[in-house]
C-alpha positions as CSV (number, residue, x, y, z in Angstrom):
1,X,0.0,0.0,0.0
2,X,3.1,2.3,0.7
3,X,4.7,1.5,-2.2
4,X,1.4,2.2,-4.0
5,X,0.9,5.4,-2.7
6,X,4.2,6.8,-3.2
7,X,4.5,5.6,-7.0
8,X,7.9,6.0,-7.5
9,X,8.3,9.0,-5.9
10,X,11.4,9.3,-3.3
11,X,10.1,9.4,0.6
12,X,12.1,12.2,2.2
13,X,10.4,12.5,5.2
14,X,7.6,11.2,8.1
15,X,6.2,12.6,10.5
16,X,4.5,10.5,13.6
17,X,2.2,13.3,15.2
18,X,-1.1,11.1,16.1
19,X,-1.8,10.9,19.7
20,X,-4.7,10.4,22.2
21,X,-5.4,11.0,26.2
22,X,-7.3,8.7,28.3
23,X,-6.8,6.7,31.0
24,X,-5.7,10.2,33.8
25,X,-5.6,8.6,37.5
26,X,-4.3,5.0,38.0
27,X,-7.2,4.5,40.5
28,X,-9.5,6.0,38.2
29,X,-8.7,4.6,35.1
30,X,-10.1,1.2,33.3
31,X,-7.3,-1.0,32.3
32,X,-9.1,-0.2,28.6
33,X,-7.8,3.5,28.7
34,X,-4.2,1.7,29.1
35,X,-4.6,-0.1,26.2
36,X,-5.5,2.7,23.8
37,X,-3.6,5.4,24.5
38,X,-0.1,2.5,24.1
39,X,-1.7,1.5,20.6
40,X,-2.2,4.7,19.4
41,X,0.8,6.7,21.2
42,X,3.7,4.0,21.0
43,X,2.7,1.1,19.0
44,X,1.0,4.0,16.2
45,X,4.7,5.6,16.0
46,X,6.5,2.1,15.6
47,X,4.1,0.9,13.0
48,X,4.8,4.1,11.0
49,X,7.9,3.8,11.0
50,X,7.8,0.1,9.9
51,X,5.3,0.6,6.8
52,X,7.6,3.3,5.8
53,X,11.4,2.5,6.5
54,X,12.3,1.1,3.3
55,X,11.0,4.3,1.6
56,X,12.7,6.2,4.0
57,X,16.2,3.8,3.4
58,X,16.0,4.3,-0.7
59,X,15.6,8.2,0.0
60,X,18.1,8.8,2.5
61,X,14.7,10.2,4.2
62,X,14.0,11.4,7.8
63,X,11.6,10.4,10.4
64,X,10.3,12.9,13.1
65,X,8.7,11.6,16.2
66,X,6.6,14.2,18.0
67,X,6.9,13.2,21.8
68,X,6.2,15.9,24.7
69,X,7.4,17.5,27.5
70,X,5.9,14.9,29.8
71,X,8.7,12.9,28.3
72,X,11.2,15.0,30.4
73,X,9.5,14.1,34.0
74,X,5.9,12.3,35.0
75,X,2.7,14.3,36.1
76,X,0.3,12.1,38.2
77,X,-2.4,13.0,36.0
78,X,-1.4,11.4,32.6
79,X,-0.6,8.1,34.1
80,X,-1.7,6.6,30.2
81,X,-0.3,9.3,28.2
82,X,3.2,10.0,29.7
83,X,4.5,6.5,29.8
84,X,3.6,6.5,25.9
85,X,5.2,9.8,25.6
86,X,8.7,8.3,27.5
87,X,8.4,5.1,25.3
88,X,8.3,7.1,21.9
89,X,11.0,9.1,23.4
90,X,13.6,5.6,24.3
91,X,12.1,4.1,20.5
92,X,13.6,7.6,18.8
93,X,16.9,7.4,20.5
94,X,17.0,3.2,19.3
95,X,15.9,4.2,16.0
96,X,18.4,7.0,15.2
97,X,21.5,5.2,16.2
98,X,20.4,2.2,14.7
99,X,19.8,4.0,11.2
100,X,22.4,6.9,11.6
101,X,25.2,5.4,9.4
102,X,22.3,4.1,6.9
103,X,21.8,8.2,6.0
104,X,18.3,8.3,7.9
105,X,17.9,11.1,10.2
106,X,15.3,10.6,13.6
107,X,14.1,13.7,15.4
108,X,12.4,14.4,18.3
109,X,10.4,17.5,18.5
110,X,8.7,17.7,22.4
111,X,6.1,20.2,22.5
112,X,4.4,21.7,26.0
113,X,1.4,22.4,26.6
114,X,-0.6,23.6,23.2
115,X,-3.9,24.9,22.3
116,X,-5.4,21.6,20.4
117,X,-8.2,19.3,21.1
118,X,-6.3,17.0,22.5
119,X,-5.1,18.9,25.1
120,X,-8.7,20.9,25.0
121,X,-10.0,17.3,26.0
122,X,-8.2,16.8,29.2
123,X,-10.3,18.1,31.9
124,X,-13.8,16.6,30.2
125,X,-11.9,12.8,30.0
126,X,-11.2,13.7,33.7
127,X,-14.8,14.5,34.5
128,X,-15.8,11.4,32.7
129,X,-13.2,9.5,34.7
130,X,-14.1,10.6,37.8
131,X,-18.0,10.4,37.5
132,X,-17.8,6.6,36.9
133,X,-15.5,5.7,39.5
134,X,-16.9,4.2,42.5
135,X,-18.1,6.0,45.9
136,X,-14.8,4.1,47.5
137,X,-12.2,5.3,45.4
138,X,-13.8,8.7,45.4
139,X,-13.4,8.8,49.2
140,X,-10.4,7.5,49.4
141,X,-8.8,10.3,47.4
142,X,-10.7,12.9,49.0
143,X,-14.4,13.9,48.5
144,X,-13.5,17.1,46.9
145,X,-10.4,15.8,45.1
146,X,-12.0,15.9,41.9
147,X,-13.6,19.2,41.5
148,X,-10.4,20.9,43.4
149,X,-8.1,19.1,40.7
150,X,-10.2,20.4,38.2
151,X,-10.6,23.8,38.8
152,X,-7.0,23.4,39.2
153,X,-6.5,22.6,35.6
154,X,-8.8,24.8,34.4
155,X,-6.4,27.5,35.7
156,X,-3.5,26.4,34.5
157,X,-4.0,25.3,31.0
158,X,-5.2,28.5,29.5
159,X,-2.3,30.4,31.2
160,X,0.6,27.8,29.5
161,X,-1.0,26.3,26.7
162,X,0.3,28.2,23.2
163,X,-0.5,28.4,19.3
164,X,0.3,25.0,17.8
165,X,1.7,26.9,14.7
166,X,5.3,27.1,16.7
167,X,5.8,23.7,17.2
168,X,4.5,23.3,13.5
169,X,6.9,25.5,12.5
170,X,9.7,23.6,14.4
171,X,8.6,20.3,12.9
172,X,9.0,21.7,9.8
173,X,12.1,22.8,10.5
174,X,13.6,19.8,11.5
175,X,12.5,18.3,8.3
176,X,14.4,20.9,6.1
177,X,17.4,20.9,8.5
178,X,20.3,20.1,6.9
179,X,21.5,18.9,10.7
180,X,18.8,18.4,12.2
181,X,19.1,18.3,16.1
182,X,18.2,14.8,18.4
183,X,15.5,16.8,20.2
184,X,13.6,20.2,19.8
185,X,12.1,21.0,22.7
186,X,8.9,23.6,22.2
187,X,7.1,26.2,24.4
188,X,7.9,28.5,27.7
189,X,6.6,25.8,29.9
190,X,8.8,23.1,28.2
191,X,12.0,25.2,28.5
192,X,10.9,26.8,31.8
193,X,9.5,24.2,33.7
194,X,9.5,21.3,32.8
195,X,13.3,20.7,31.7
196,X,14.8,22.0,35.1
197,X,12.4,19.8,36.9
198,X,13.7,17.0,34.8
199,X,17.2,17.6,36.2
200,X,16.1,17.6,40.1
201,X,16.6,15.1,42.5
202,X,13.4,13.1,43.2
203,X,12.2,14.0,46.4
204,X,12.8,17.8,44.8
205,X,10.8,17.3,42.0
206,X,7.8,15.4,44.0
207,X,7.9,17.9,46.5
208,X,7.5,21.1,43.4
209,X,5.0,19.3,41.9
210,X,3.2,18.8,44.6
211,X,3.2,22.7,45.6
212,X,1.7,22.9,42.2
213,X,-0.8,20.3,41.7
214,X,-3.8,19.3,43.7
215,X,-2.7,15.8,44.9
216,X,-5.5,12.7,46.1
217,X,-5.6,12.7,49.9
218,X,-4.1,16.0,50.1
219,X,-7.7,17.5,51.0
């Protein structure tokens, strides 16, 4: 079907941008949520890559993996989405050495927090997850937990979240680049946040996060 659709033509590049968020809250989440967010996020990317490698190899093309800034450290929240995020990360750091010397470039271009529907989506999947989670678990994290956490969110994400045409715009540069980086990183809460928390200690990191996030049982 590849070979169909590129009649002939020389593959220069691919770029793996698909990507879905379920699955927020261990405790909260069906095992379901798990399972689609790995086959969209990780196992999506690899199969890309596969139906399209020997293009790629006759071309001397270039793959680019868009990953995230949850790739640099965790969030409790995205207990689904960040582990996908990690794993495309560790497959595009496999995948670049192991092609290097074949003349195929792989790039990772981590975006923060941006103004898309997937992002747009987060605190209505966490309503939904909430609202059919049982009375227990509820309790258990704190009766108010879920609208504090919330209304956390909802103050947060308009104040970080930026125009998607910038990390477009860097995609698109690493495709022309003649030497193209490993890793882009994209947005003031990427390059602000989230990178030095990646180089903190643990214990440092748990403890900012948690100034910063509402956490279950904390209420």
């Amino acid at each position: 079907m590849v070979r169909e659709w590129l009649s002939g033509r020389p593959l220069y590049g691919v770029v793996n941008n698909a990507g879905v968020m379920a699955g927020f809250f261990c405790q909260t989440a069906k095992i379901e949520d798990y399972r689609r967010v790995v086959d969209v996020n990780y196992l999506g990317t690899v199969r890309v890559v596969k139906a399209f490698l020997p293009g790629l190899l006759e071309a001397g093309g270039r793959v680019v993996n868009v990953t995230s800034s949850t790739s640099l450290h965790a969030f409790p929240h995205y207990s689904a989405y960040t582990p996908t995020k990690h794993a495309v990360a560790a497959f595009s750091d496999c995948l670049r050495m192991e092609l290097r010397s074949l003349g195929v470039a792989v790039v990772q271009v981590a975006p923060g927090a941006m103004r898309t529907p997937l992002l747009e989506g987060v605190v209505g999947g966490l309503k939904a997850e909430f609202e059919r989670a049982d009375h227990a678990t509820i309790a258990r994290m704190g009766k108010s937990f879920p609208q504090e956490f919330v209304s956390r969110l909802q103050a947060i994400i308009p104040a970080i979240a930026e125009d998607p045409r910038g990390a477009a715009g860097v995609i698109e540069g690493a495709l022309r680049s003649r030497r193209p980086k490993a890793v882009y990183f994209v947005g003031r809460d990427t390059r602000g946040t989230d990178w030095p928390l990646s180089c903190l200690p643990h214990f440092l990191r748990d403890a900012a996060l948690q100034r910063m996030m509402v956490m279950p049982g904390s209420n």
